[in-house]
C-alpha positions as a printed Julia matrix, in Angstrom:
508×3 Matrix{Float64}:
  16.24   18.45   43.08
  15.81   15.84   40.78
  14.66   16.65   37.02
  12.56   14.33   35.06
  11.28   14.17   31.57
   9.33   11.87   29.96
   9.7    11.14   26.67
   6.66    9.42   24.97
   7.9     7.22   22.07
  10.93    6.1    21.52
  11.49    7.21   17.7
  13.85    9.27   15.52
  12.32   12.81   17.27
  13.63   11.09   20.52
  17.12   10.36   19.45
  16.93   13.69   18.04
  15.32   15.27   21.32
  18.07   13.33   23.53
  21.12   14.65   21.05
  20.18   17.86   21.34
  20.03   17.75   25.17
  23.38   16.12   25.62
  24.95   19.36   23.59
  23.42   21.58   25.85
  25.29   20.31   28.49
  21.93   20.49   31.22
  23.67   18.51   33.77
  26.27   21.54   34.76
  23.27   23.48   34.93
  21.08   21.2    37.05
  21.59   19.43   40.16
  20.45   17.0    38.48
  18.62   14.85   35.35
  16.64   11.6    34.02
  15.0    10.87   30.68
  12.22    8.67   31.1
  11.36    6.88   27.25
   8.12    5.52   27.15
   7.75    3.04   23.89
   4.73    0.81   23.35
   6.1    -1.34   20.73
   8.74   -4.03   21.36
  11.26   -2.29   19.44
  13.11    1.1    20.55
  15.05    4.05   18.32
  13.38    2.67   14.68
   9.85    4.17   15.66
   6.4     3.87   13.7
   8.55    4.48   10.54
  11.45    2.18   10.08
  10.41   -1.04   12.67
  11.34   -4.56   11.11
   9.28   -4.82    8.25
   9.57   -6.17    4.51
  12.71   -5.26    1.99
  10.3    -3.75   -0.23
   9.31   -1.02    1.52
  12.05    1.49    0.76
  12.88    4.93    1.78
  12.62    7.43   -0.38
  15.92    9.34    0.23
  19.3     8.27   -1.18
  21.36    6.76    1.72
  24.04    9.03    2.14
  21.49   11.94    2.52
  19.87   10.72    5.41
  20.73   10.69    9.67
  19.33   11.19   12.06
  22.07   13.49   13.95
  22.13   17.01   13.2
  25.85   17.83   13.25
  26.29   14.11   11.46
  25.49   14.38    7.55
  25.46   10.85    5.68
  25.86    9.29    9.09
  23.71    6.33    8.1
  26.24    5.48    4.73
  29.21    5.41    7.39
  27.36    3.35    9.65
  26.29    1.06    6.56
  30.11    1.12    5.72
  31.4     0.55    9.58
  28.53   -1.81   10.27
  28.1    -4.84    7.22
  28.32   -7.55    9.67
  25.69   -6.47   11.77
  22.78   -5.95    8.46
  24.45   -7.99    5.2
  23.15  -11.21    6.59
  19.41  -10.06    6.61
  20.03   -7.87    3.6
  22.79  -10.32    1.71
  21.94   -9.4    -2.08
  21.76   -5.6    -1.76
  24.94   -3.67   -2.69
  24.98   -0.4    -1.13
  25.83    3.1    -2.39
  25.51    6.15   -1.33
  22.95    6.64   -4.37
  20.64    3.89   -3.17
  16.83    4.04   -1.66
  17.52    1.29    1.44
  14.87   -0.96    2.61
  13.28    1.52    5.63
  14.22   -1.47    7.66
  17.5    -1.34    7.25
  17.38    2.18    8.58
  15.75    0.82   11.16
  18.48   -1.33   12.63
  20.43    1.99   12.12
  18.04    3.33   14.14
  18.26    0.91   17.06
  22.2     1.27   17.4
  21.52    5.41   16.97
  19.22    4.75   20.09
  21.78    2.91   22.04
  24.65    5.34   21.32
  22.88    7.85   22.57
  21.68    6.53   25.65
  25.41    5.34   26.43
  26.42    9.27   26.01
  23.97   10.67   27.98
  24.98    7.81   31.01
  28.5     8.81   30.31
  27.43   12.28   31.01
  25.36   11.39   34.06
  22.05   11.53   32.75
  20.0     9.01   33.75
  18.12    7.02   30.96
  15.19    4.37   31.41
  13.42    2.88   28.91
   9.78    1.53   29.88
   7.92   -0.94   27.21
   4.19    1.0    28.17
   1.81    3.29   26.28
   1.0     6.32   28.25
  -3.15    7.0    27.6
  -3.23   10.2    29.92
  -0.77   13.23   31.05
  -2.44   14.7    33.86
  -0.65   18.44   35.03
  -0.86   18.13   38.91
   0.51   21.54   39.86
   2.96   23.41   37.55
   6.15   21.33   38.07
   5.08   17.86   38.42
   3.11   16.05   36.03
   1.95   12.47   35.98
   2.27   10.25   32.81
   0.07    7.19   33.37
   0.68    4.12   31.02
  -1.51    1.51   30.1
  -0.44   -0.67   32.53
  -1.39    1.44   35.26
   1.77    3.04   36.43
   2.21    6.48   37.13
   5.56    8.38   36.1
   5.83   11.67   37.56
   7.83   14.34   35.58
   8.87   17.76   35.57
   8.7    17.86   31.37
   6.87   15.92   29.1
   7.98   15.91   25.31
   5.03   14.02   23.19
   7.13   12.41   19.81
   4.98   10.0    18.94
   5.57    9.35   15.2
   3.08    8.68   12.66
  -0.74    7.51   14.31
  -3.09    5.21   12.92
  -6.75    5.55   12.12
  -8.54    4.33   15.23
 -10.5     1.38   14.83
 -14.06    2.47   16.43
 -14.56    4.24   13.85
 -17.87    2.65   11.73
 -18.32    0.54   10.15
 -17.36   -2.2    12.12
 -15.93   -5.23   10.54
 -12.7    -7.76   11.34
 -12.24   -7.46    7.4
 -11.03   -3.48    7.67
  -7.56   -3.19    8.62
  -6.68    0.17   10.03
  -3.08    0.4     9.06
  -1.5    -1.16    6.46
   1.9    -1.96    9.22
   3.87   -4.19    9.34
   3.58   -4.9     5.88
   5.3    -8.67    6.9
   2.18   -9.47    8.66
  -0.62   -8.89    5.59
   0.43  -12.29    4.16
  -1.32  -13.9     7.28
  -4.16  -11.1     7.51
  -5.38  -11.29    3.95
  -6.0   -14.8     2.26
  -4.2   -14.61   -1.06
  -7.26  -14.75   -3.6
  -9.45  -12.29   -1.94
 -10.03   -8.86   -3.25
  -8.28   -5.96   -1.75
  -9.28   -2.29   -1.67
  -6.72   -0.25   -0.27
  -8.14    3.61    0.83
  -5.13    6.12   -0.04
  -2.61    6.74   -2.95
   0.2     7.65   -1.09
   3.77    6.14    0.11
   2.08    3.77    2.38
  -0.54    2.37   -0.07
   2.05    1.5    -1.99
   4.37   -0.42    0.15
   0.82   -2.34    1.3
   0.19   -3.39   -2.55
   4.0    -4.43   -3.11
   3.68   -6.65    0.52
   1.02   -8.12   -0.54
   1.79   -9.05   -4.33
   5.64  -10.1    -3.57
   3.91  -11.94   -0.41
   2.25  -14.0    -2.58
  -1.47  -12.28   -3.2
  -3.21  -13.27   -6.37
  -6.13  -11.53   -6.28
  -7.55   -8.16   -7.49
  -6.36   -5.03   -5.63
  -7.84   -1.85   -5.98
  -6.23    1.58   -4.6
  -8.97    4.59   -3.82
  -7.0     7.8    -4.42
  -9.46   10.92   -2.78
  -7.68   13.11   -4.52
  -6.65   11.41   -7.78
  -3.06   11.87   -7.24
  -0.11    9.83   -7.28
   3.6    10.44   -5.77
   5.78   11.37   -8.79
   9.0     9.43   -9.36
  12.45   10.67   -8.15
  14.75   11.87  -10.71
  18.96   11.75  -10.82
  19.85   14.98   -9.75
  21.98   15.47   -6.58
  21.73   17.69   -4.04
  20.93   21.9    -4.63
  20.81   24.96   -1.92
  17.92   27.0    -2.29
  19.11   31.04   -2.24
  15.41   32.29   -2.27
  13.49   29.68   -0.64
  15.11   29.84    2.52
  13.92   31.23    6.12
  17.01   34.16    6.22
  15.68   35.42    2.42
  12.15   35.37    3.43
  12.05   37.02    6.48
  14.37   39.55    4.89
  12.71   40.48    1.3
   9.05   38.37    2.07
   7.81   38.87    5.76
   4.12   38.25    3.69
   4.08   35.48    1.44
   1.4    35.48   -1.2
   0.87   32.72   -4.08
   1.83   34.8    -6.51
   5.24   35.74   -4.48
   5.86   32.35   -3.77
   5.94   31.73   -7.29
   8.46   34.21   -8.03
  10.89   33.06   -5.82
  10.21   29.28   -7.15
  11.18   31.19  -10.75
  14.33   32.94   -9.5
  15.57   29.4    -7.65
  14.73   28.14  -11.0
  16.99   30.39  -12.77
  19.62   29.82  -10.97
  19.25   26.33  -10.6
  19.5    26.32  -14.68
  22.85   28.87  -14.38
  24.51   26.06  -11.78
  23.4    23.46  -13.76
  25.52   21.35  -16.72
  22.47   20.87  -18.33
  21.01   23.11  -20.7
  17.53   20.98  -20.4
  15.5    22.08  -17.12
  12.35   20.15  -16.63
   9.65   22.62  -15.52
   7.73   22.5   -12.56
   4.59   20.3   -13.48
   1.87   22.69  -12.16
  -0.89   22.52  -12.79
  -1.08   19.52  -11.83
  -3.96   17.59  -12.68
  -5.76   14.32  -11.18
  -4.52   11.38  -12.96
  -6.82    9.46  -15.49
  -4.66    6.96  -16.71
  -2.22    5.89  -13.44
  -0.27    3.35  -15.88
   0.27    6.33  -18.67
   1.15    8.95  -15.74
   3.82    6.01  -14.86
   5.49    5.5   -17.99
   5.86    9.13  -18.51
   7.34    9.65  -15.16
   9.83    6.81  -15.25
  10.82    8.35  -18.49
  11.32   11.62  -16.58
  13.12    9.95  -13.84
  16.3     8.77  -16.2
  17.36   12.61  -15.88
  18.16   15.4   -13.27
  15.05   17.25  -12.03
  15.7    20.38  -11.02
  12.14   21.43   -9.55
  12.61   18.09   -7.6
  16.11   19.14   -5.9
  14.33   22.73   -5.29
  11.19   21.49   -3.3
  13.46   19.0    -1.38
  15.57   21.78    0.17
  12.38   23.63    1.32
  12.07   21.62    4.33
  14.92   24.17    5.93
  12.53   26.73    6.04
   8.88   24.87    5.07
   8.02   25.97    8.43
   8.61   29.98    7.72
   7.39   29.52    4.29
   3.77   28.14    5.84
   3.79   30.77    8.56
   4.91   34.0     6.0
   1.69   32.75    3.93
  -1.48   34.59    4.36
  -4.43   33.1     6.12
  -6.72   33.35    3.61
  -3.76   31.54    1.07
  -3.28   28.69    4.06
  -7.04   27.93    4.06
  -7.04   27.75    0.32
  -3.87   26.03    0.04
  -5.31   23.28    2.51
  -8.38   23.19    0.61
  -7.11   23.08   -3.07
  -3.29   21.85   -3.36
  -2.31   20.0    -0.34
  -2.88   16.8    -1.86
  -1.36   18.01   -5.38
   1.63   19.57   -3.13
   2.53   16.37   -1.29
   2.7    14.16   -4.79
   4.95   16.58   -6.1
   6.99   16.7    -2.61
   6.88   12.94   -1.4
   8.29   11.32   -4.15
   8.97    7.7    -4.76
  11.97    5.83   -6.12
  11.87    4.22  -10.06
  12.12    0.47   -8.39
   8.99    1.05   -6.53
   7.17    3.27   -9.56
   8.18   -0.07  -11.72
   6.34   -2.37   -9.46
   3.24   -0.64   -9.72
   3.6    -0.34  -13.49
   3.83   -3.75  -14.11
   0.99   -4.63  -11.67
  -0.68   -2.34  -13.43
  -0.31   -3.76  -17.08
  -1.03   -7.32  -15.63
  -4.64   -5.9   -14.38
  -4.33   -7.14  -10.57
  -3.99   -3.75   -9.87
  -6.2    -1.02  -10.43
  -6.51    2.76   -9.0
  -9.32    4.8    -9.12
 -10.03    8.65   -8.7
 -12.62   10.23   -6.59
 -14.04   10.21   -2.79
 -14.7     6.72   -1.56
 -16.35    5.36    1.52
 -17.08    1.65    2.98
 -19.77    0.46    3.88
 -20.75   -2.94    5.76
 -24.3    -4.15    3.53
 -25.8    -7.23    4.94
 -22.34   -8.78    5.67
 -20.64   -7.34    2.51
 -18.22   -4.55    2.49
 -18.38   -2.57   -0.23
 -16.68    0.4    -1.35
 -18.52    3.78   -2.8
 -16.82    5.76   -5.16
 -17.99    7.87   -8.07
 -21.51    6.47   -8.03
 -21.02    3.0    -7.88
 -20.72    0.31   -5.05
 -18.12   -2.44   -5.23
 -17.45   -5.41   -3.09
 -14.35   -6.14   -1.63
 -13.01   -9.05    0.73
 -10.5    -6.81    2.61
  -9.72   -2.76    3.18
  -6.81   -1.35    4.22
  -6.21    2.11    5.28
  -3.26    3.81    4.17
  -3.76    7.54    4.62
  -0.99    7.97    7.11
  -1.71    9.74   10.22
  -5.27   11.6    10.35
  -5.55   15.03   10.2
  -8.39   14.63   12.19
  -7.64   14.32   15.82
 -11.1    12.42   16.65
 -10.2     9.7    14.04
  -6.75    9.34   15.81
  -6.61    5.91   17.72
  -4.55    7.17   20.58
  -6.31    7.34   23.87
  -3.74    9.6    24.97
  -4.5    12.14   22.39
  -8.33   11.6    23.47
  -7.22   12.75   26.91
  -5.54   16.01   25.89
  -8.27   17.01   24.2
 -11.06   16.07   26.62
  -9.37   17.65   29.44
  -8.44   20.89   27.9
  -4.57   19.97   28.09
  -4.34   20.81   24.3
  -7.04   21.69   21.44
  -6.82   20.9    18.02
  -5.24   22.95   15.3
  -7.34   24.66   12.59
  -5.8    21.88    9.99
  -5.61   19.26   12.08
  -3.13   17.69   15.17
  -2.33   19.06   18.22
  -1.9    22.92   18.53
   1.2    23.76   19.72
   3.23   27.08   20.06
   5.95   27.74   16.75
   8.38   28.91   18.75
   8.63   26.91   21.68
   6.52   23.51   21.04
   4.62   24.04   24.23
   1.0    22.95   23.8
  -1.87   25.73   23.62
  -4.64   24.69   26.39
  -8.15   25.4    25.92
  -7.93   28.57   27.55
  -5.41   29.81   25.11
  -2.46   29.71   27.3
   0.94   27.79   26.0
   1.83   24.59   28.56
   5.55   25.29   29.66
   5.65   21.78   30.59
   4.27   19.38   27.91
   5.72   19.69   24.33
   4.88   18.25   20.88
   6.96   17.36   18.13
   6.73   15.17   14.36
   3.26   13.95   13.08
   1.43   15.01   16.08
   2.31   18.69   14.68
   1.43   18.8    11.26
  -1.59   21.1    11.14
   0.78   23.72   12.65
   3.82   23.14   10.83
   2.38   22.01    7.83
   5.22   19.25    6.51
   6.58   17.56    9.44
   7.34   13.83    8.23
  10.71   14.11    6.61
  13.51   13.1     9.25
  15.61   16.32    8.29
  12.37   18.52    9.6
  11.65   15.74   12.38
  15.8    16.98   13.59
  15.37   20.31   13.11
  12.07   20.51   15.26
  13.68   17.74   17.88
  16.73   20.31   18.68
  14.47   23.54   18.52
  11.95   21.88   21.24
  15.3    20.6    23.06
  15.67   24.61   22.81
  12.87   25.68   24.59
  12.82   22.67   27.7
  16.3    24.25   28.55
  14.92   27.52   28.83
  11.78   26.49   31.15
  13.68   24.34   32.82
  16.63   26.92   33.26
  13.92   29.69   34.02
  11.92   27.29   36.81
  14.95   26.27   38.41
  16.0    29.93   38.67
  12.7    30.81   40.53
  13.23   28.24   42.87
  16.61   29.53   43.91
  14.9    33.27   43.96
  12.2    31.72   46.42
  14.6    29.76   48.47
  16.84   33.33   49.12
């Protein structure tokens, strides 16, 4: 019997998803298997994140950190090293180290070879791969091993497994108000030149990495008029210090499900103290910068710069301690009380993710100096826009400015109803999945599987990345995105394993 699944999008939790499978060895266990990857966008393996955009829009993790293969650490620096004819003639004045932040496109044509590598193993093993240029809109659970992906141009995939990776989503556009002046995501950056006419004014809704790569496009594109970022929350991403790398002893999943099977604030913060000492006892330094809680809405974005670049020059150690969290972010959120989740949600996330998505000194400078020219601006406080008798205008902290353009760069909604997916619509309206409690689709911990409006887990349609955030809390750093990719790979094999047995059971 044949075994399909569908993979919908064709990102870095696919390659991941794929990798996984190949280690696992499914074929021997299978008659046998095809992997179906359904991408909308022209491009396949870079994803939502890292497509062909501008040089300016940089990661924000040194290169030979990142990959985007488990058992492979620093595989992007060796394929930088093995690969300089394929990306110095796009990229011909950057000189690469290991301790550089790479243009996120760059990545990207890492990406597209990881993509193809993969897809040439898994042939080599006999696992069929097809690629399909479509965006699915509905999965629609015909009995409980076959399931029908339809795409938006009207064909009908039938699968046995369906893995949802679809990357970061945009806000939908039928949303109100309605104007052809509000752009809905601020990607690709490349294409704002020719979207925005260079004198108008520009308020951007969002503070975070992807408000600023929108203000850099635009301002090295060319735009000479006023920009204004709207920051909710009043926060900005801090700036990324020196410091290398640093294993956590206390803040990890084996110490907390050992010493902390209930995680409190005030726990939490003991363990952050004891990684702290012991940070300081590894450390050459005798300075340790502390932990910059509480941390406070910024008044004064160009002062909160300066001081941060300042910081930057040096290691910080409360930097390299909430980076290696994302091993065990996921039992760290879950070990937290309920009534410490809802507060967390409701108090800190947005002074959490500042401190935790960082950005590097080349992009913090940028802003700076946009900042002390007075193009730029950023203000504090809840905004909304509004369309008044033609005009958009922007509300924030009692006052109503006009604005030629908006961009939204919020990243993906927590909010499943302001997602513009239709296929996420469809889940939801059919009872396939229900919405978690902070936001995204609700899926099972453990195994992935999506939680259906009666409450039961689907043992055929899975969820990984962005889609997954309200349950997992962080999910958009690529060493989470891996870890969650080869944990779902986890669970398919053992459905698949444990369907395939009952078939054999019913057939004797």
């Amino acid at each position: 019997m044949k075994t399909n699944i569908v993979i919908v999008g064709g990102g870095a939790s696919c390659i991941s998803f794929i990798d996984a499978l190949l280690k696992k060895n499914l074929q021997e266990k299978l008659n046998e298997l095809s992997l179906t990857v359904l991408e909308k966008s022209k491009e396949i393996g870079p994803g939502n994140a890292y497509f062909s955009d501008l040089k300016s829009n940089l990661l924000n993790t040194k290169a030979g950190y990142i990959t985007v293969f488990k058992d492979h650490p620093g595989d992007f620096y060796h394929w930088l090293e093995c690969n300089e004819y394929k990306w110095k003639p796009d990229f011909p004045e950057l000189e690469m180290t290991r301790d550089t932040y790479a243009p996120r496109a760059l990545f990207g044509m890492y990406m597209k070879d990881a993509f193809s590598a993969i897809c040439t193993e898994a042939r080599r093993s006999g696992i069929q791969v097809k690629v399909i240029h479509d965006e699915a809109v509905k999965v629609e659970q015909i009995e409980k091993d076959q399931i029908n992906v339809v795409t938006q141009n009207g064909a009908v995939i039938v699968a046995e497994k369906v893995v949802l990776a679809c990357g970061t989503q945009q806000q939908s556009a039928v949303l109100p108000p309605y104007s052809h002046d509000i752009i809905h995501s601020p990607y690709p950056t490349r294409e704002l030149k020719q979207k925005v006419p260079a004198e108008d004014s520009v308020a951007i809704i969002g503070a975070r990495l992807s408000a600023i790569d929108a203000t850099i496009g635009l301002i090295e594109g060319g735009h000479t008029g006023p920009i204004t970022i709207y920051s909710r929350s009043g926060y900005f991403p801090f700036v990324r210090g020196i410091q290398g790398r640093y294993k956590n002893a206390y803040l990890t999943p084996d110490y907390i499900a050992e010493h902390c099977p209930a995680l409190d604030f005030y726990k939490l913060g003991d363990l952050y103290q004891q990684e702290r000492e012991r940070y300081r006892a590894q450390s050459e330094s005798s300075y340790f910068e502390e932990l910059p809680l509480p941390n406070q809405p910024i008044r004064d974005l160009e002062a909160f710069l300066e001081k941060e670049l300042a910081m930057a020059k040096q290691d910080r150690g409360w930097q390299a301690i909430l980076y290696d969290t994302n091993s065990g972010i996921d039992q760290i959120w879950d070990s937290l009380r309920a009534d410490d989740q809802e507060r967390f949600m409701k108090e800190f996330f947005s002074s959490a993710m500042s401190l935790r998505v960082s950005i590097p000194a080349e992009n913090a400078e940028k802003i700076l100096g946009y900042l002390r020219s007075g193009q730029l601006k950023f203000v504090a406080g809840a905004s909304s826009v509004k369309v008044e008798d033609g005009q958009l205008m922007v509300q924030c902290n009692d006052s109503s400015t006009p604005t030629g353009k908006v961009i939204y760069a919020t990243g993906s909604p927590k909010s499943l109803s302001q997602i513009d997916s239709p296929l996420v619509r469809n889940l939801i309206e059919s009872g396939t999945s229900v919405e978690n409690k902070f936001g995204g689709l609700d899926v099972c911990k453990y195994d992935y599987g999506l939680f259906c409006k009666d409450g039961r887990m689907n043992t055929s349609i899975f969820a990984i990345g962005e889609l997954t955030s309200g349950r997992f809390l962080f999910t958009s750093a690529l060493d989470i995105i891996v870890r969650h990719a080869h944990a779902c790979a986890d669970s398919v094999e053992k459905f698949m394993i444990e369907h395939d047995c009952s078939l054999s059971l019913a057939k004797s």
